[in-house]
C-alpha positions as CSV (number, residue, x, y, z in Angstrom):
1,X,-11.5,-4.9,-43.8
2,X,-12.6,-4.4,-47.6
3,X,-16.0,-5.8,-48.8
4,X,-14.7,-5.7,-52.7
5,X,-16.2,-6.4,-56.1
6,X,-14.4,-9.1,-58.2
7,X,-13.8,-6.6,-60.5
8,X,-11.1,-4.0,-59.0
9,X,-11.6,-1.0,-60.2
10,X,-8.9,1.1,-61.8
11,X,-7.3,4.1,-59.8
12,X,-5.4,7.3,-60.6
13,X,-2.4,7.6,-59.1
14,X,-3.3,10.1,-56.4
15,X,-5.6,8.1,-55.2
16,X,-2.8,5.9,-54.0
17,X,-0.8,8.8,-53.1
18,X,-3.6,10.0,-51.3
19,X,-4.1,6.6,-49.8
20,X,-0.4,5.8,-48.6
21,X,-0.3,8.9,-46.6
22,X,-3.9,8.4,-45.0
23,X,-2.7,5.3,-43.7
24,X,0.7,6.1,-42.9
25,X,-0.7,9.0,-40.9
26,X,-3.0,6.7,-39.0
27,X,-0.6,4.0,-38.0
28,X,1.9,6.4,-36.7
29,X,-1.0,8.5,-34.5
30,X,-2.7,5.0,-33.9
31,X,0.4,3.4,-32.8
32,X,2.0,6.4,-30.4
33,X,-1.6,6.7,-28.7
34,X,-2.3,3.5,-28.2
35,X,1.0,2.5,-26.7
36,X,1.0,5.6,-24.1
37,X,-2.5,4.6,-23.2
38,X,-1.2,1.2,-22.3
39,X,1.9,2.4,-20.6
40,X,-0.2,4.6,-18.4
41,X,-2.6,2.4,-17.4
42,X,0.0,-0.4,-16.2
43,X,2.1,2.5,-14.6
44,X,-1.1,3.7,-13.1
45,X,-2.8,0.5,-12.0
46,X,-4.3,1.5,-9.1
47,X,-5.9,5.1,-10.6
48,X,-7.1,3.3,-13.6
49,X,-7.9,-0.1,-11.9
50,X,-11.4,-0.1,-13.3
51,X,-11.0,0.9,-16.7
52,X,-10.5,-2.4,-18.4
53,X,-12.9,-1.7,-21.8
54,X,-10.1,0.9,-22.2
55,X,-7.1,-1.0,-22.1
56,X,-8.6,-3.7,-23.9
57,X,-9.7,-1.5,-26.8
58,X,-5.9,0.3,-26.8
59,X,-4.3,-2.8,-27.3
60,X,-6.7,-3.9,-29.8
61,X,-6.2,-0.7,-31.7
62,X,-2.7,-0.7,-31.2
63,X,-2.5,-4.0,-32.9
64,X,-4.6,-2.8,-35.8
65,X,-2.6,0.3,-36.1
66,X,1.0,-1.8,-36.2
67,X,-0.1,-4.8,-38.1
68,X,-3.4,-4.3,-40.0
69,X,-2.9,-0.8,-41.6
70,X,0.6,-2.1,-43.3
71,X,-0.7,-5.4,-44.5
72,X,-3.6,-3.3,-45.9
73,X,-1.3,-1.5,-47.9
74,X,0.4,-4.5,-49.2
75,X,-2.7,-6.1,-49.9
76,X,-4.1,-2.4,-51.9
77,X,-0.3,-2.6,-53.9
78,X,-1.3,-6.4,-54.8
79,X,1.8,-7.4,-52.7
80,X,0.2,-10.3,-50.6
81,X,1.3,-13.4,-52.8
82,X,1.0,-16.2,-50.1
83,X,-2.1,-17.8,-50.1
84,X,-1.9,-18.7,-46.0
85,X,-0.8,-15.3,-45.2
86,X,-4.1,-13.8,-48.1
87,X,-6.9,-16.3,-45.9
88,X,-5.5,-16.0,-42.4
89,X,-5.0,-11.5,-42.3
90,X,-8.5,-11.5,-43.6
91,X,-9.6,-13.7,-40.6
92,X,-7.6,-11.6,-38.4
93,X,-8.6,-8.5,-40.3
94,X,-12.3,-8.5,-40.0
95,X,-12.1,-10.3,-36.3
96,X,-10.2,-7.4,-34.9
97,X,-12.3,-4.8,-36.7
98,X,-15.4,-5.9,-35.2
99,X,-14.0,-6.4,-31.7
100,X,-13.2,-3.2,-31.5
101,X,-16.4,-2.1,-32.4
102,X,-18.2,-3.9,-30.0
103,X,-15.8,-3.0,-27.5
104,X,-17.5,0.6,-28.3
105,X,-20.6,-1.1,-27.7
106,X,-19.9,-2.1,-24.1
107,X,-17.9,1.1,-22.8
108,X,-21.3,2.9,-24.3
109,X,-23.4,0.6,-22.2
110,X,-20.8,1.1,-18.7
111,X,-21.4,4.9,-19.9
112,X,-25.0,4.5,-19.9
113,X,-25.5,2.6,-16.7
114,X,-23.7,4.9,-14.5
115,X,-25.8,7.6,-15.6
116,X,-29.2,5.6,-15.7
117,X,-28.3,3.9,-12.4
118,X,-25.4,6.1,-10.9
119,X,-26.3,3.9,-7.2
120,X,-26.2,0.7,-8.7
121,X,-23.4,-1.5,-7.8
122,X,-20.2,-1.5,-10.7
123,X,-20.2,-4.4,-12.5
124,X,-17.8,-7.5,-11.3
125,X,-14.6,-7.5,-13.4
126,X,-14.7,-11.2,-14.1
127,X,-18.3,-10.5,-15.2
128,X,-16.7,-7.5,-17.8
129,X,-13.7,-10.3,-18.7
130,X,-16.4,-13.1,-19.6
131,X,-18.0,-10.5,-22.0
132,X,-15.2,-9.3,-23.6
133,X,-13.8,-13.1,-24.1
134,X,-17.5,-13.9,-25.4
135,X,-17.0,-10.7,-28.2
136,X,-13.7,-11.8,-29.1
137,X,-15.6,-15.4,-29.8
138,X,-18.1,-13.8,-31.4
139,X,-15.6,-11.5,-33.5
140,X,-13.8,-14.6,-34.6
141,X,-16.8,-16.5,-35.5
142,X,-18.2,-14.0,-37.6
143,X,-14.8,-13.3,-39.7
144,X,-14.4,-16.9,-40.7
145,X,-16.0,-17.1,-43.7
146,X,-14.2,-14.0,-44.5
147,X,-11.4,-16.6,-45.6
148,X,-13.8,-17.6,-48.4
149,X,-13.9,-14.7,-50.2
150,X,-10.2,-13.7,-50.6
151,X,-7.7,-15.6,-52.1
152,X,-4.6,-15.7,-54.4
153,X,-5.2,-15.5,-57.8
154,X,-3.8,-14.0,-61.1
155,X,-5.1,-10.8,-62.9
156,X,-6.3,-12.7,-65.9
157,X,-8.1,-15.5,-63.6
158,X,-11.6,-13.8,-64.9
159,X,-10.3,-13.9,-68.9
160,X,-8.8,-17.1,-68.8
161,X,-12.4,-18.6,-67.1
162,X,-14.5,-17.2,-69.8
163,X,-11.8,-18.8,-72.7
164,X,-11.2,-22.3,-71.6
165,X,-13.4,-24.0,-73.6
166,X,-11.8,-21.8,-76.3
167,X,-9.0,-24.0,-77.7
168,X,-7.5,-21.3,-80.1
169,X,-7.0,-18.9,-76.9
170,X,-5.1,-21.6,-75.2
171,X,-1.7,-20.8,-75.5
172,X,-2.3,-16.8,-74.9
173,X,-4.0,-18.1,-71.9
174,X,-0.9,-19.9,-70.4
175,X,1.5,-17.4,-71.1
176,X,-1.2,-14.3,-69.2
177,X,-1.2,-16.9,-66.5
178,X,2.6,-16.8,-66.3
179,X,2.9,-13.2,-67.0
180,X,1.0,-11.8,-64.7
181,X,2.0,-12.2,-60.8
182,X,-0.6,-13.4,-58.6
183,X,-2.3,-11.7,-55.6
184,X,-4.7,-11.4,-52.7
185,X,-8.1,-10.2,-54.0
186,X,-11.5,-10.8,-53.8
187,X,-13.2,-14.0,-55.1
188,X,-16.5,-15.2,-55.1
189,X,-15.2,-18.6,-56.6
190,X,-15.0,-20.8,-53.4
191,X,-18.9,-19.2,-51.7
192,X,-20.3,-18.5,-55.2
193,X,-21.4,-14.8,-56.3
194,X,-24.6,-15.2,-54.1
195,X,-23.0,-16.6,-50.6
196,X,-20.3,-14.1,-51.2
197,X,-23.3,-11.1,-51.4
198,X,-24.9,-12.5,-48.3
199,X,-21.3,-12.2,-46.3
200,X,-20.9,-8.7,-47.6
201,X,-24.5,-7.6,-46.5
202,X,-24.2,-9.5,-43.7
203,X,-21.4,-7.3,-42.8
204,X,-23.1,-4.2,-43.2
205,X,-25.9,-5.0,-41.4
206,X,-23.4,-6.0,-38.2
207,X,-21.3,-2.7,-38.9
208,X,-24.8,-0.9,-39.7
209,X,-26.1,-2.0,-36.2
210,X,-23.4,-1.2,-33.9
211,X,-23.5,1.9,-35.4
212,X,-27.3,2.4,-34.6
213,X,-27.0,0.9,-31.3
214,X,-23.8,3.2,-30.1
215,X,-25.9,6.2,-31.6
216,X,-28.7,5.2,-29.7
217,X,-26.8,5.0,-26.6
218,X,-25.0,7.8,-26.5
219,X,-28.8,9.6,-27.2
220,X,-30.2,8.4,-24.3
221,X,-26.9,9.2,-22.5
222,X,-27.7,13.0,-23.6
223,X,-31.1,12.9,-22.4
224,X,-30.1,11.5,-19.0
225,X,-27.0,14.2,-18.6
226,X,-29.9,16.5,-19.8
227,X,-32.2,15.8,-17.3
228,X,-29.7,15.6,-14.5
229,X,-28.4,19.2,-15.6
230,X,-32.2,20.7,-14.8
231,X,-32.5,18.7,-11.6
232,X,-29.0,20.5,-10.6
233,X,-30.4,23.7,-11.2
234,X,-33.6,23.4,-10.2
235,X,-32.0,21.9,-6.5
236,X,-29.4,24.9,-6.5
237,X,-32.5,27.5,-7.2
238,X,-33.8,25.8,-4.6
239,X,-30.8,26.1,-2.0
240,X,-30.5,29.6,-2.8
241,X,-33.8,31.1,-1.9
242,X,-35.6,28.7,0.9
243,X,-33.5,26.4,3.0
244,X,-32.2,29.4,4.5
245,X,-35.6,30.6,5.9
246,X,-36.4,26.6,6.6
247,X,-33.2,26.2,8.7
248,X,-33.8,29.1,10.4
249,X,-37.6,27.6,11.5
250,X,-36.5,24.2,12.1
251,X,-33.3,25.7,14.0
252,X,-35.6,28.1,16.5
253,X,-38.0,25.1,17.0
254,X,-35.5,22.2,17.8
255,X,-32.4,24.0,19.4
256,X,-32.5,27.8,20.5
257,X,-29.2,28.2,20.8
258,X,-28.0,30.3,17.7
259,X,-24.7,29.0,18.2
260,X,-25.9,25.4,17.0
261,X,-27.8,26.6,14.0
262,X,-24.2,26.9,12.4
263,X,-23.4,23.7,11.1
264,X,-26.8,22.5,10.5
265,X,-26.4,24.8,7.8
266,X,-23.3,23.4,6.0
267,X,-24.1,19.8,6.7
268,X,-27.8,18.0,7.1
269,X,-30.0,19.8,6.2
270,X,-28.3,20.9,3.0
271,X,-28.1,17.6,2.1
272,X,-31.5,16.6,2.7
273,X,-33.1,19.5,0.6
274,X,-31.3,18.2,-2.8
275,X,-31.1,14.2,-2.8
276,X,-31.2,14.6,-6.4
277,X,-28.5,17.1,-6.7
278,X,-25.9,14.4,-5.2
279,X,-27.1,11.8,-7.5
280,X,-26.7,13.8,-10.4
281,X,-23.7,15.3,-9.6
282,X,-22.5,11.7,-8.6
283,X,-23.7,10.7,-12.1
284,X,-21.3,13.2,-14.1
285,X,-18.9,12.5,-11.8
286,X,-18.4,8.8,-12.4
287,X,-19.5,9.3,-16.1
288,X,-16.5,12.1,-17.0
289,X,-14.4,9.6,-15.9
290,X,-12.4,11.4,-13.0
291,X,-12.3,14.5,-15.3
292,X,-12.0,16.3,-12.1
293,X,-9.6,14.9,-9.9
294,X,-10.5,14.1,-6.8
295,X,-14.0,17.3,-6.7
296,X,-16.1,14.9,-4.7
297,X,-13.6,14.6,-1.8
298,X,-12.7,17.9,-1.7
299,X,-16.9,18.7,-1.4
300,X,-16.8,16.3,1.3
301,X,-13.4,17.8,3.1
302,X,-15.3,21.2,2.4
303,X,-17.1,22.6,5.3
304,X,-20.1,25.7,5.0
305,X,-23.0,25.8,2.5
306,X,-20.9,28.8,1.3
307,X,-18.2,26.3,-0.1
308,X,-21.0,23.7,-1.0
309,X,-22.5,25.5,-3.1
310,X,-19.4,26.6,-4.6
311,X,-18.4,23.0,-5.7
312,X,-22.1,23.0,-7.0
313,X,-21.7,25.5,-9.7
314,X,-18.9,26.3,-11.8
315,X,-17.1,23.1,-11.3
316,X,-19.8,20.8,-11.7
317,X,-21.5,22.7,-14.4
318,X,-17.9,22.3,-16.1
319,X,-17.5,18.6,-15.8
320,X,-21.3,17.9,-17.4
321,X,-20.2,20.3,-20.5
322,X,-16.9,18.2,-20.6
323,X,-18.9,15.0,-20.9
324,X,-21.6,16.3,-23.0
325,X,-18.2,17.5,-25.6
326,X,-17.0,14.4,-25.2
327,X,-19.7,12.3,-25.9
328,X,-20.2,14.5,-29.2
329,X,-16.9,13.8,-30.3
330,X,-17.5,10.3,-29.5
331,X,-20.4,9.9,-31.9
332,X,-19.2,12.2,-34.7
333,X,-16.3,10.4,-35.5
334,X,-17.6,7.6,-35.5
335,X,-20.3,8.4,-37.7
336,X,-17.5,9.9,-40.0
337,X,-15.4,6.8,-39.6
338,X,-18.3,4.4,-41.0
339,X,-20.4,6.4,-43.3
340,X,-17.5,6.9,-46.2
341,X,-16.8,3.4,-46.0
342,X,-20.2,2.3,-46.8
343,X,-20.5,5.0,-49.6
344,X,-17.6,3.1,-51.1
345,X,-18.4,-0.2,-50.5
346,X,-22.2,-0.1,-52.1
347,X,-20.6,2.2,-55.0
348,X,-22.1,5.4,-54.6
349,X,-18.4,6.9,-54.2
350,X,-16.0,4.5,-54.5
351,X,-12.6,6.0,-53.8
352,X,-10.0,4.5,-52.6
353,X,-9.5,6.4,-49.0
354,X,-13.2,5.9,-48.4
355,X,-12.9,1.8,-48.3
356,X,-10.2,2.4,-45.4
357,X,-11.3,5.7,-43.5
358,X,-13.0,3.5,-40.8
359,X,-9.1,3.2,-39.7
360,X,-9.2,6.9,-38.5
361,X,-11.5,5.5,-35.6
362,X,-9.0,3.0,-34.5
363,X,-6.2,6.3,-34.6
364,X,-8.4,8.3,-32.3
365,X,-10.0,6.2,-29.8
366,X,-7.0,6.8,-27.7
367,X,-7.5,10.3,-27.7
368,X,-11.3,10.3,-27.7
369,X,-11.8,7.8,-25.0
370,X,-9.1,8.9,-22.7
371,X,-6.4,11.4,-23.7
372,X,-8.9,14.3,-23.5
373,X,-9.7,12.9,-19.7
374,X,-7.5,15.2,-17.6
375,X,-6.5,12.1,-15.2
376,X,-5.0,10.9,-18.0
377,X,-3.2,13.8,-19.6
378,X,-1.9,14.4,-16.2
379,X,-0.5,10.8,-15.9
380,X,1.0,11.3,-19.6
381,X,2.5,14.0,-18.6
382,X,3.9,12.5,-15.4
383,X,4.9,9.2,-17.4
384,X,8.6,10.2,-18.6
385,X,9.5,11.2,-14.8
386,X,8.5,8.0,-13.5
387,X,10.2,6.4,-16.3
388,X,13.0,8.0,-15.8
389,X,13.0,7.0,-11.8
390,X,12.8,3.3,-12.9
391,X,15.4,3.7,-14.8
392,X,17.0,5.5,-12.0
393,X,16.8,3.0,-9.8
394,X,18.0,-0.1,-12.1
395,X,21.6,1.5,-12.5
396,X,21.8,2.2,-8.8
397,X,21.3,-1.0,-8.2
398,X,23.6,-2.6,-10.7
């Protein structure tokens, strides 16, 4: 996407430079993400059968990545020339951008609900297709009149505008027009200079809000992890000084036998004295994404308070850090992805990498959303095997 004056500014040539390796570096990390992301999860459909935000926003990126960063350099080298090609990628352009976006937007709210309500019921997957088909409308709507403000034209369109009415200029006019090759660039011609200004802010404001409202999200996400961390250590405090005494009271009262004191321990009434240490550890669980493996079965498989409070500690205590990283990451790059692109676009820095560094966030969503998962680097890793044993198994049975 490029929200550009009529007048294109002159660049140095290391700008360019600068430019064609940015992008060339982001389509190549973009692409080789996204497409293991995908290849895992349809390998893997039965470990990753709920993750569906995350496969749709790999294949969204992916398709930014392999089509949108290349036609964007055409269109910076003025090599876009057909007009169909100049109104249709900038439909295409903006719709995919913004999907993407709000595809942020709804794996922030999934993130926020299972921590805000980690004993709610998940979310039907036919309710999470009708709101990603109703983004996509709302993607598409929003980018048409993006076809408005682009079009084919030649350098000199502006100079010869200003002359026709000037009959002496007349022939130098006609032979600029033939001279210099038309291209793809901004116009305010077909909405006029003021419809044209109310598209660009209007884009702002929709790129400026999503940006607010998955900042915003992710905040109350911290507060909630936050809250749940001094629950868990208040609740394990808790287990370590009293329950013991407690048991041994309700123990003597109910059942004199010492012998049946022993799992009583280990099982209920551990788990009655910190309700709110299962929720919240349920809560990072679910959140981190599997992070863990499979920690909450092996705390059920586990036996003893001993081992309990084992899986209480270290582990858990290592999965909330893990989220509370990743979340960090999260927001910072996409603070970082957004904030030089609207520097450049309202000219307070306008270079050329800024305009396009909102692609860095399509390049890394791969590796911020699930490659630093361990499920999933486990199921990278694991990919070329089971590749291999397909492949295996097709010449053995030709």
């Amino acid at each position: 996407m490029v929200l550009d004056e009529p007048n294109t500014p002159i660049r140095a040539d290391y700008e360019y430079t600068l430019f064609v390796v940015m992008m060339t570096s982001f389509a190549v990390c973009g692409a080789v993400g996204n497409i293991l992301i995908i290849a895992i999860y349809f390998v893997n459909t039965r470990a990753f059968a709920v993750r569906k935000y995350i496969l749709t926003l790999s294949v969204v990126d992916l398709i930014i990545c392999v089509i949108l960063i290349p036609y964007t350099i055409l269109f910076e080298f003025n090599l876009v020339s057909d007009d169909v090609s100049c109104h249709g990628m900038e439909v295409i352009r903006h719709s995919l951008v913004i999907f993407s976006n709000l595809i942020l937007l709804l794996i922030a709210g999934e993130r926020l609900l299972i921590v805000w309500k980690p004993m709610e019921r998940k979310v039907n997957e036919k309710i999470k297709t009708g709101l990603i088909l109703a983004l996509l409308l709302v993607s598409v709507i929003s980018s048409i009149p993006a076809a408005m403000i682009f079009e084919v034209k030649s350098h000199s369109h502006k100079e010869s505008a200003e002359n026709a009415t000037n009959t002496k200029n007349s022939t130098i006019e006609m032979v600029n027009e033939t001279a210099t090759p038309e291209y793809c660039r901004y116009t305010s011609s077909i909405l006029g200079k003021t419809g044209s200004e109310i598209y660009r802010d209007f884009l702002s404001f929709l790129f400026s809000a999503e940006l607010l409202l998955l900042v915003v999200s992710y905040i109350i996400v911290y507060v909630l992890l936050y809250t749940h961390k001094k629950r868990l250590r208040h609740s394990m405090s808790f287990n370590g000084g009293h329950p013991k005494s407690s048991i041994t009271k309700r123990g003597k009262e109910n059942n004199p036998s010492p012998s049946e004191n022993i799992p009583m321990r280990g099982t209920r009434t551990e788990s009655r004295s910190r309700p709110e240490n299962d929720a919240g550890s349920t809560t990072v669980q679910e959140f981190s994404t599997a992070s863990h493996g499979s920690g909450m079965d092996e705390t059920r498989r586990r036996g003893g308070g001993r081992n309990l409070r084992r899986q209480n500690g270290a582990p858990r205590t290592h999965v909330s850090r893990k989220t509370w990283s990743m979340l960090f990451v999260c927001t910072f790059i996409y603070v970082i992805c957004w904030i030089p692109f609207f520097l450049a676009v309202f000219n307070v820095c306008d270079f050329l990498i800024f305009r396009y560094f909102f692609f860095l966030g399509h390049a890394t969503n791969p590796i911020v959303y699930s490659i630093v998962n361990d499920k999933v680097r486990n199921a990278i890793k694991g990919l070329p095997t089971k590749i291999a044993r397909a492949c295996n198994n097709c010449f053995t049975r030709n």
